[in-house]
ZADO-145970 format. One record per atom (N, C-alpha, C, O, CB): residue in one letter; z negated, x, y. Coordinates in nm, 3 decimals, decimal comma. Atoms other than C-alpha are relative to their C-alpha. Last residue first. Glycine has a CB too. Example, Ala and Ser with C-alpha at 12.3 -4.5 7.8 and 13.67 -1.06 7.14 Angstrom:
BEGIN
s|0,006|-0,082|-0,119
s|-0,714|1,367|-0,106
s|-0,073|-0,077|0,109
s|-0,090|-0,026|0,220
s|0,142|0,041|0,046
a|0,000|0,089|-0,119
a|-0,780|1,230|-0,450
a|0,000|0,090|0,120
a|-0,066|0,194|0,118
a|-0,125|-0,099|0,003
***
This chain:
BEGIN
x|0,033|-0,145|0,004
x|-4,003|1,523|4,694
x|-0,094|0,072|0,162
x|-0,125|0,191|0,168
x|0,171|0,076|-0,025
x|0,033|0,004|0,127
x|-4,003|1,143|4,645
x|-0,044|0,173|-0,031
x|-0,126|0,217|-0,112
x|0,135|-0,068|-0,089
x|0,102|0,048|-0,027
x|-3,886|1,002|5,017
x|-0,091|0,065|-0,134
x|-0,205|0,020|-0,121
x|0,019|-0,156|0,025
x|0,038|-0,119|-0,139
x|-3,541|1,140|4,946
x|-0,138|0,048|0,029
x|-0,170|0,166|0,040
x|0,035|-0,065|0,148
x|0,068|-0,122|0,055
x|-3,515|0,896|4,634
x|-0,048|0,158|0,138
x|-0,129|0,250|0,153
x|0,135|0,053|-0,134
x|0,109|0,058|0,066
x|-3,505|0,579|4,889
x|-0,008|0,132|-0,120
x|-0,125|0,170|-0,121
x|0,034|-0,178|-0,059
x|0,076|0,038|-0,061
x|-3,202|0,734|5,092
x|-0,175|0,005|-0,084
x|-0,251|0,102|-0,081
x|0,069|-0,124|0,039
x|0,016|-0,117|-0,112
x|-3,011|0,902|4,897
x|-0,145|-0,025|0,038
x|-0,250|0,026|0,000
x|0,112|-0,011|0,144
x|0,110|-0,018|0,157
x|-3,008|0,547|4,663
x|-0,061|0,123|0,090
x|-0,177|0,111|0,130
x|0,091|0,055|-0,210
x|0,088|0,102|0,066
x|-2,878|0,397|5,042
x|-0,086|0,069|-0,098
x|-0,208|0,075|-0,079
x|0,080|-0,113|-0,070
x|0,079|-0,019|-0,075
x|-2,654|0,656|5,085
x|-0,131|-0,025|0,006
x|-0,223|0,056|-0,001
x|0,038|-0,029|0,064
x|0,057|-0,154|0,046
x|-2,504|0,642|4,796
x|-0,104|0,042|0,059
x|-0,201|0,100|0,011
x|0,088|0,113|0,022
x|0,088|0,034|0,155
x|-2,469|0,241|4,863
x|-0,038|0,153|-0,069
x|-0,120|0,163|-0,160
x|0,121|-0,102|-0,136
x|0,148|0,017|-0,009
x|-2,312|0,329|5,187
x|-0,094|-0,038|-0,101
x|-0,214|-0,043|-0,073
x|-0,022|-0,082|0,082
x|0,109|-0,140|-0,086
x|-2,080|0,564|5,026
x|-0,090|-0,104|0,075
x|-0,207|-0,068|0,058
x|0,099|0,138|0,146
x|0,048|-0,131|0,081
x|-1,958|0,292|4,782
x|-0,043|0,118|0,064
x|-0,115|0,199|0,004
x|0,101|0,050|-0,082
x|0,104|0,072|0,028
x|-1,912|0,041|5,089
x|-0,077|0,066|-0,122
x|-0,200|0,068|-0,124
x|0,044|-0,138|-0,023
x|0,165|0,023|-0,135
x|-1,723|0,281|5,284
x|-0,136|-0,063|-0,089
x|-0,252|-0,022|-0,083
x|0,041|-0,171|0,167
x|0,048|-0,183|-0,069
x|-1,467|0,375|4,960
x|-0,117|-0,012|0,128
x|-0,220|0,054|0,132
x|0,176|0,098|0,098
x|0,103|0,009|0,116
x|-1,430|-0,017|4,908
x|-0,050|0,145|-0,060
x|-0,142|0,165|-0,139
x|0,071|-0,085|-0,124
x|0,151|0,083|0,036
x|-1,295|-0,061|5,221
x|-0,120|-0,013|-0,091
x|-0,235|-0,057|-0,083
x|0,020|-0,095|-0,019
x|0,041|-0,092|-0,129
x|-1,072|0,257|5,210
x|-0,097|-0,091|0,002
x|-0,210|-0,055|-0,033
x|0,098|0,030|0,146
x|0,053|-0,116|0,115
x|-0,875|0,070|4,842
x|-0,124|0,090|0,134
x|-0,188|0,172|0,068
x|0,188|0,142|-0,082
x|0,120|0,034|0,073
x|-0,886|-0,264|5,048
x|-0,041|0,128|-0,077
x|-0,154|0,147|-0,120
x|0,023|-0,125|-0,098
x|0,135|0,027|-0,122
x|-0,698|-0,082|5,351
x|-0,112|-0,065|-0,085
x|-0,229|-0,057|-0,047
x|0,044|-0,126|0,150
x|0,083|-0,122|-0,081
x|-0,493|0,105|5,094
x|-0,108|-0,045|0,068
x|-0,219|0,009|0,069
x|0,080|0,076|0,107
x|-0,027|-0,068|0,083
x|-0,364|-0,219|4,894
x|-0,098|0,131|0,037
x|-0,208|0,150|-0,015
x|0,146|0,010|-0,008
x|0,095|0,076|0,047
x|-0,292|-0,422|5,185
x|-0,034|0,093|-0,090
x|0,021|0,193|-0,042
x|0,029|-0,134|-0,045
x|0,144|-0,048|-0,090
x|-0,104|-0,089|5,312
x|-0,100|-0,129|-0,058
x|-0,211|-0,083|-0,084
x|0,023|-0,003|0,218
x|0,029|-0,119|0,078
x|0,181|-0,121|4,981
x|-0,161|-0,004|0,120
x|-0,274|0,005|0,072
x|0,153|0,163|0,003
x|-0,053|-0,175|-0,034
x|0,287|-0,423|5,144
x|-0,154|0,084|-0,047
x|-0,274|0,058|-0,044
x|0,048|0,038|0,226
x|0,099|-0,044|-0,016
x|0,252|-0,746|4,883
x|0,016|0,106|0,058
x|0,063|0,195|-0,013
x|-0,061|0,003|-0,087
x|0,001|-0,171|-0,020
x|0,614|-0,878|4,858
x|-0,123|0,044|0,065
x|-0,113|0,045|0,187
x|0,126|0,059|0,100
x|0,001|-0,099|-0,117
x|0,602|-1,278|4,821
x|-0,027|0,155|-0,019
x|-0,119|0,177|-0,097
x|-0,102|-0,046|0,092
x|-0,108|0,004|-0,074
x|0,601|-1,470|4,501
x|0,070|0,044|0,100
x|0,193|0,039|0,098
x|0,001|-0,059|0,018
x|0,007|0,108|-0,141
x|0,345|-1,287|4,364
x|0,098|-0,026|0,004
x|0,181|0,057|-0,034
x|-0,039|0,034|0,141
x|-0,026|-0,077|-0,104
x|0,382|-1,189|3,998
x|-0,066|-0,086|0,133
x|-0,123|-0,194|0,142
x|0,161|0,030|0,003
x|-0,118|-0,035|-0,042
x|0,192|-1,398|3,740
x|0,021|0,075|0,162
x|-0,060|0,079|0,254
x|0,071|-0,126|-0,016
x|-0,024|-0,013|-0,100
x|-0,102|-1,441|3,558
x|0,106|0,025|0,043
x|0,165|0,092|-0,042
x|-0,055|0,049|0,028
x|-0,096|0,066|0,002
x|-0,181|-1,661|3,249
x|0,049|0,079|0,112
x|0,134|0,001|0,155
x|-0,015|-0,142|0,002
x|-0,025|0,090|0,086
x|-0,538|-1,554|3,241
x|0,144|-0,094|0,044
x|0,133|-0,202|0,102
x|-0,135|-0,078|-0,011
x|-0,041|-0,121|0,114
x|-0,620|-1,271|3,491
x|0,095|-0,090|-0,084
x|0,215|-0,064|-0,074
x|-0,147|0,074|-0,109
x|0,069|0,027|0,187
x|-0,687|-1,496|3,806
x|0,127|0,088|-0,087
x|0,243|0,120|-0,064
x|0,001|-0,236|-0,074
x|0,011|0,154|0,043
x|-0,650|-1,396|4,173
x|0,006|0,015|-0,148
x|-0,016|0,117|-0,213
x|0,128|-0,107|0,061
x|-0,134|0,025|0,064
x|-0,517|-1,078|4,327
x|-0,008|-0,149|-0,062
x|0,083|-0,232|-0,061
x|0,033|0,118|-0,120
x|-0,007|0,118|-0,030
x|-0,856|-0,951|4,544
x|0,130|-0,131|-0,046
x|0,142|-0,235|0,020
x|-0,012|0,029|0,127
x|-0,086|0,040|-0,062
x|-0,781|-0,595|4,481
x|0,018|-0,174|0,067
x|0,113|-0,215|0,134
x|0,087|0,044|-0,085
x|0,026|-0,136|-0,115
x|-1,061|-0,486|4,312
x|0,053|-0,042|0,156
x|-0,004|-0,048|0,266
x|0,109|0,158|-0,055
x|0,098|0,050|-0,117
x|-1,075|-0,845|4,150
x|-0,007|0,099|0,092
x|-0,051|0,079|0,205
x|-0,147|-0,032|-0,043
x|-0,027|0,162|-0,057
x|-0,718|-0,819|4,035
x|-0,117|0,007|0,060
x|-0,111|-0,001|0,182
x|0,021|-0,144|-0,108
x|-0,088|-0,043|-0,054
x|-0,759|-0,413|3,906
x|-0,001|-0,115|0,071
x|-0,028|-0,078|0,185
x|0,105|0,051|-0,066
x|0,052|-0,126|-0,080
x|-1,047|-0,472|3,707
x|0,064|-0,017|0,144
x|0,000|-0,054|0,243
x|0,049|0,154|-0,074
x|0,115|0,061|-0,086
x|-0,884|-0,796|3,540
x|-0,034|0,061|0,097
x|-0,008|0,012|0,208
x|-0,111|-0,020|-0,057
x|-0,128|0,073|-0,085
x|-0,565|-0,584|3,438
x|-0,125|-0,110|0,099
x|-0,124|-0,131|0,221
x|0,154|-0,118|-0,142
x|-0,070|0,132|0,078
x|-0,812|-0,340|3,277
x|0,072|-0,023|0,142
x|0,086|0,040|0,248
x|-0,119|-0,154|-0,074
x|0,103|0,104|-0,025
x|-0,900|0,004|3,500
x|0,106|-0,147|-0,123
x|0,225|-0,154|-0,156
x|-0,021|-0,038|0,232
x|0,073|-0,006|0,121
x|-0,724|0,360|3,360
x|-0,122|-0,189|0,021
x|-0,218|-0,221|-0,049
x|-0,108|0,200|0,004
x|0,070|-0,160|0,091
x|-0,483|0,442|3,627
x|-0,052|-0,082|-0,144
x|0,024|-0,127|-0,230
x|-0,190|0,105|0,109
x|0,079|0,129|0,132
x|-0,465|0,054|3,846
x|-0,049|0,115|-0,084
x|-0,168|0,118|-0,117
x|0,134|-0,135|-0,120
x|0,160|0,030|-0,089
x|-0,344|0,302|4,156
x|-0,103|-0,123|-0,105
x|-0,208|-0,184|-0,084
x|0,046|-0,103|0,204
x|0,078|-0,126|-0,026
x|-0,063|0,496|3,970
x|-0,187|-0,051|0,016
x|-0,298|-0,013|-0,020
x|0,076|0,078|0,166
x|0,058|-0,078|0,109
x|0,080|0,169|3,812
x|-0,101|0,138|0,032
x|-0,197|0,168|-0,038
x|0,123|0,045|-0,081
x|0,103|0,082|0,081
x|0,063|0,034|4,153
x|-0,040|0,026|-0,135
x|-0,158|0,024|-0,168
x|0,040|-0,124|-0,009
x|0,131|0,007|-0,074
x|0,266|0,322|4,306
x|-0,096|-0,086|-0,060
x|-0,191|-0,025|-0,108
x|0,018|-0,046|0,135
x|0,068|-0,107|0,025
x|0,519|0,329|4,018
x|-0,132|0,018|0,109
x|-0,241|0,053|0,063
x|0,103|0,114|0,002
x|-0,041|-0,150|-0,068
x|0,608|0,007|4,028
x|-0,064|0,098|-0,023
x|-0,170|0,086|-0,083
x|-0,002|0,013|0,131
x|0,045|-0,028|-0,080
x|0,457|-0,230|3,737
x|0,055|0,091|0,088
x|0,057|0,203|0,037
x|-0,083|0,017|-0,035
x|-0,116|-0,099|-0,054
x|0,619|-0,401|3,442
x|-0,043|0,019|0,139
x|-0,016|-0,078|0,209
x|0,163|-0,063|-0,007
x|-0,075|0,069|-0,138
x|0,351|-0,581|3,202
x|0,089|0,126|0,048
x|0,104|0,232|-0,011
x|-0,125|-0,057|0,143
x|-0,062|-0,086|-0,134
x|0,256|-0,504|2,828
x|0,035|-0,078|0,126
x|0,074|-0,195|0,123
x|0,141|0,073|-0,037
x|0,079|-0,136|-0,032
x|-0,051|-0,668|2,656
x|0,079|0,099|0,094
x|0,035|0,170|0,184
x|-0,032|0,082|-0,142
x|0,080|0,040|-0,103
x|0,113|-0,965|2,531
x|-0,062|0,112|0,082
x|-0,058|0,055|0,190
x|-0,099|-0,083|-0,052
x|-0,062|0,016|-0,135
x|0,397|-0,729|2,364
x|-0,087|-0,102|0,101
x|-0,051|-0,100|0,219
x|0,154|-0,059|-0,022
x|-0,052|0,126|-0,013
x|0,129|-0,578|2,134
x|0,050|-0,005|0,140
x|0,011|0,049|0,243
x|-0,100|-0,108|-0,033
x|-0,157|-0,016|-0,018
x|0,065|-0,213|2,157
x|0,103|-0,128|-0,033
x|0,225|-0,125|-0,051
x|0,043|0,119|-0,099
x|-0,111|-0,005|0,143
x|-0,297|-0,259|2,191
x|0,140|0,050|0,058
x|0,173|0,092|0,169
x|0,031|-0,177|-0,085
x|-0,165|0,095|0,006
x|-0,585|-0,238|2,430
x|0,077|0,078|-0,135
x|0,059|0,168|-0,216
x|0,129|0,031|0,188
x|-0,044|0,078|0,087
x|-0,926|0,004|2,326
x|0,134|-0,107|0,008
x|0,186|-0,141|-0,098
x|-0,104|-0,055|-0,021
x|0,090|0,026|0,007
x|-0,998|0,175|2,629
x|0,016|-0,173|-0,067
x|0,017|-0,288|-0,023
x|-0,057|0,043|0,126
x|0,186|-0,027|-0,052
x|-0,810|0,399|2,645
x|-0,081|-0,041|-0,007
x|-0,180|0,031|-0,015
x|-0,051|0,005|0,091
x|0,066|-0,019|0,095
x|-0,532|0,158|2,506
x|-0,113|0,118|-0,023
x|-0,196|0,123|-0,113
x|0,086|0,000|-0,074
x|-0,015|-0,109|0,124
x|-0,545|0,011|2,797
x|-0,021|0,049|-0,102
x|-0,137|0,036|-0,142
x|-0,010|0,061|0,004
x|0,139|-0,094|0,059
x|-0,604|-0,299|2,856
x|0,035|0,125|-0,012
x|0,059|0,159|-0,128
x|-0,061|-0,036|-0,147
x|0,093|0,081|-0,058
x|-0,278|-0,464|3,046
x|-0,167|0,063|0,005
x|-0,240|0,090|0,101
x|0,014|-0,133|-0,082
x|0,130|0,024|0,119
x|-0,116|-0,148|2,903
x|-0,053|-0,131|0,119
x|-0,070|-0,099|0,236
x|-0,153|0,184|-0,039
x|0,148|0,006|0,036
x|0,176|-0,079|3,128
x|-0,072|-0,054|-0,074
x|-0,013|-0,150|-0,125
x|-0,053|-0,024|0,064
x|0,058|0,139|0,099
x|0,570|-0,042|3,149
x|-0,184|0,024|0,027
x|-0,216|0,136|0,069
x|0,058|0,024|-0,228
x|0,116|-0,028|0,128
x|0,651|0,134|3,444
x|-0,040|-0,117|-0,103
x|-0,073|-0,235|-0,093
x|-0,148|0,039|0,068
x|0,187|0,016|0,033
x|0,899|0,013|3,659
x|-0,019|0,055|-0,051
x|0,078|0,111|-0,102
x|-0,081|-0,090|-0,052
x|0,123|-0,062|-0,130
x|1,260|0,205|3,856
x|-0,154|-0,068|-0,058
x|-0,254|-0,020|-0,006
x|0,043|-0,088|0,209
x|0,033|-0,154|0,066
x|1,488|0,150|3,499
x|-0,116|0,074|0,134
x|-0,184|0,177|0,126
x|0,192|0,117|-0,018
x|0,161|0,017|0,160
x|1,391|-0,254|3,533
x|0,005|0,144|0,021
x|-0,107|0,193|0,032
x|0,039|-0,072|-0,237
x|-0,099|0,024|0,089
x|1,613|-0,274|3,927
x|-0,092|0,062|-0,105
x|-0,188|0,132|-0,072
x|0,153|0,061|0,030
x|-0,092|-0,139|0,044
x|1,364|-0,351|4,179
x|0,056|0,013|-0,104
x|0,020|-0,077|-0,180
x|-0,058|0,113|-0,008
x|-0,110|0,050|0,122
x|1,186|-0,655|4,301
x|0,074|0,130|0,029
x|0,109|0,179|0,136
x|0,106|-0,170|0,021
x|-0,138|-0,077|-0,060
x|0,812|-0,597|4,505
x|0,139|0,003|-0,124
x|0,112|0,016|-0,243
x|-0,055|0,190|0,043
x|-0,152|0,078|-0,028
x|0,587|-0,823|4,396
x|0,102|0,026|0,055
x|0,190|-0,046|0,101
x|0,002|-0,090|0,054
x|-0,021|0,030|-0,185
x|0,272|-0,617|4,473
x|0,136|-0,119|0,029
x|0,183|-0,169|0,131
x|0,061|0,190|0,098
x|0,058|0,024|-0,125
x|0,103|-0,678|4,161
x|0,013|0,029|0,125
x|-0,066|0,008|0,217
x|-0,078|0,024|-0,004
x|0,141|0,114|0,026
x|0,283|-0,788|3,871
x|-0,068|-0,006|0,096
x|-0,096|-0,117|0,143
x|-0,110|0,028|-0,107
x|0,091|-0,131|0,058
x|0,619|-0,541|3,979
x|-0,137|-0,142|0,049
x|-0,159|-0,209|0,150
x|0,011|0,223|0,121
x|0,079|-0,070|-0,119
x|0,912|-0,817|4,006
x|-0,156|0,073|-0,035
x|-0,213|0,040|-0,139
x|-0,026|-0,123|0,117
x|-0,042|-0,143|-0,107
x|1,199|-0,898|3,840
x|-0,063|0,050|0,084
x|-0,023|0,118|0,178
x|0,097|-0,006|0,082
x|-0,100|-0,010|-0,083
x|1,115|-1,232|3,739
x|0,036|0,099|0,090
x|0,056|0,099|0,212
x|-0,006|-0,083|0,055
x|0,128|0,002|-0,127
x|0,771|-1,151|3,542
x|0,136|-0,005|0,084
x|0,149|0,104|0,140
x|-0,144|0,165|0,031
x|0,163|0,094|0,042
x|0,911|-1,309|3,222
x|-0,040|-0,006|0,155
x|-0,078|-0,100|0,224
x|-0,158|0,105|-0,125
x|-0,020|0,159|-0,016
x|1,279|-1,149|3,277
x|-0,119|-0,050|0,024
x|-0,114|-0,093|0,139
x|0,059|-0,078|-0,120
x|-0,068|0,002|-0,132
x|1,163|-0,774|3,338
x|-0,016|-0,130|0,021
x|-0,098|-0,180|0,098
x|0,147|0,049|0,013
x|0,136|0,003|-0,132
x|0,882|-0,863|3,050
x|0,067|0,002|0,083
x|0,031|-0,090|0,157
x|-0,116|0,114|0,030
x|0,074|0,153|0,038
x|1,219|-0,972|2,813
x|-0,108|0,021|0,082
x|-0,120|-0,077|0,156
x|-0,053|-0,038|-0,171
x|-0,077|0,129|-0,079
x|1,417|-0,660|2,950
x|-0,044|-0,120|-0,003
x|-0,008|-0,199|0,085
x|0,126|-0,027|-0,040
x|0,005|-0,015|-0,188
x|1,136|-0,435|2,851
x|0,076|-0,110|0,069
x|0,032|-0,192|0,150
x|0,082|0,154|0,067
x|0,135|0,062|0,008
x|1,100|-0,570|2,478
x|0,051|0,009|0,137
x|0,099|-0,088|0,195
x|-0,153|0,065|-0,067
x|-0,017|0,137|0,010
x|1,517|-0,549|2,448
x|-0,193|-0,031|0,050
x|-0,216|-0,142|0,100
x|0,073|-0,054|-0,190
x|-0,057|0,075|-0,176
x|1,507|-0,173|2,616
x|-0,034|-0,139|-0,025
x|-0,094|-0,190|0,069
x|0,204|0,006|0,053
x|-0,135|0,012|-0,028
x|1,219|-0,089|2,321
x|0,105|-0,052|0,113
x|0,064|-0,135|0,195
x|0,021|-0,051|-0,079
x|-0,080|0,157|0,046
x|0,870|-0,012|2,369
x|0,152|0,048|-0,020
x|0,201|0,157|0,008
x|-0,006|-0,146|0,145
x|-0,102|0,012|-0,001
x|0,706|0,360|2,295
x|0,099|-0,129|0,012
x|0,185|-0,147|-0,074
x|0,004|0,055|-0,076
x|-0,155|0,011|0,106
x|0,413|0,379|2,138
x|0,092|-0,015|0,180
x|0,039|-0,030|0,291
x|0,019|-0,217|-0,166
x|-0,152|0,088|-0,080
x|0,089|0,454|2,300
x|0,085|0,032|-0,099
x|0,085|0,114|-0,190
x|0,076|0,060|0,170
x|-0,141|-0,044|-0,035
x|-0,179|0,503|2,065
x|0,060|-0,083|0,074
x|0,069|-0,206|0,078
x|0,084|0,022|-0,104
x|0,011|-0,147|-0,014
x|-0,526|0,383|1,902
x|0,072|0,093|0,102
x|0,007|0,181|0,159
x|0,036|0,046|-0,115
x|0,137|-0,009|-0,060
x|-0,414|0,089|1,745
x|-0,024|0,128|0,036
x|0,024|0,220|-0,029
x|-0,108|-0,044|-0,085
x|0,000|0,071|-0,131
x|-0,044|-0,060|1,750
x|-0,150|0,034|0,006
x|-0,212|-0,039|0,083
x|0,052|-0,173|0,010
x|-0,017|-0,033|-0,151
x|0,013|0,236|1,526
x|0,009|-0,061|0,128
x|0,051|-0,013|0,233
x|0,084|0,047|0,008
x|0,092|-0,008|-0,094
x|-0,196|0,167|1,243
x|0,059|0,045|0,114
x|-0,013|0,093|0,201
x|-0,102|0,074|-0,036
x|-0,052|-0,066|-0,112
x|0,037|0,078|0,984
x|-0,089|-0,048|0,120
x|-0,107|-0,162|0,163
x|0,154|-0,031|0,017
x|0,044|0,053|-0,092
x|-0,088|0,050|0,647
x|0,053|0,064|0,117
x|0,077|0,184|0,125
x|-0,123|-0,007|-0,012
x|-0,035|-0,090|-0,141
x|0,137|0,175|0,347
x|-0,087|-0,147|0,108
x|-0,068|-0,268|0,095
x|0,244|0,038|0,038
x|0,000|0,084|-0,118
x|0,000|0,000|0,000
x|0,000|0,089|0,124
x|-0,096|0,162|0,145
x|-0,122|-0,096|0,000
***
């Protein structure tokens, strides 16, 4: 009996026909900024990664620009939506509208202040201890 363990563990490799069927699905456009570009300019992606346990099932892939694939890295597809304020995981789809790349920065810089005042903060209250 041959077991095949390579949707666990591992990236694989899709095929053009899987890709062209997510191109189609998410109407030509990158999941979270909605920007439309021709399929050989996305990234395929791991919804989950498989870093951190995801699969190599086709629920699991989406088609992302390369900037947004960069800036999601290693977070789930959830992660990434509330970071970003994107709206629900479950059934989700592109935007209809073109998300600019600075929404994106000015929440990624917002949430860089509020993580250093919260350092600060612990800073703070152990300081008092020595």
């Amino acid at each position: 009996m041959i077991l095949d363990w390579s949707w666990e563990g591992e990236r694989k490799r899709i095929g053009k026909k899987e890709k062209e069927a997510i191109y189609n699905t998410q109407k030509k456009r990158c999941m979270y900024c909605g920007i439309r570009q021709e399929l050989g300019r996305f990234d395929v992606d791991h919804k989950n990664p498989v870093a951190r346990g995801g699969n190599n099932r086709f629920p699991n892939y989406q088609l992302l620009c390369p900037p947004c694939n960069k800036r999601k890295g290693k977070m789930t597809d959830g992660e990434f939506r509330r970071k970003y304020k994107l709206g629900g995981v479950r059934g989700a789809k592109p935007p209809t509208k073109r998300i600019p790349l600075s929404y994106f920065e000015e929440k990624t810089k917002k949430s860089a202040v509020r993580r250093a005042k919260k350092r600060k903060k612990a800073d703070d209250v152990y300081s008092g201890w020595f």
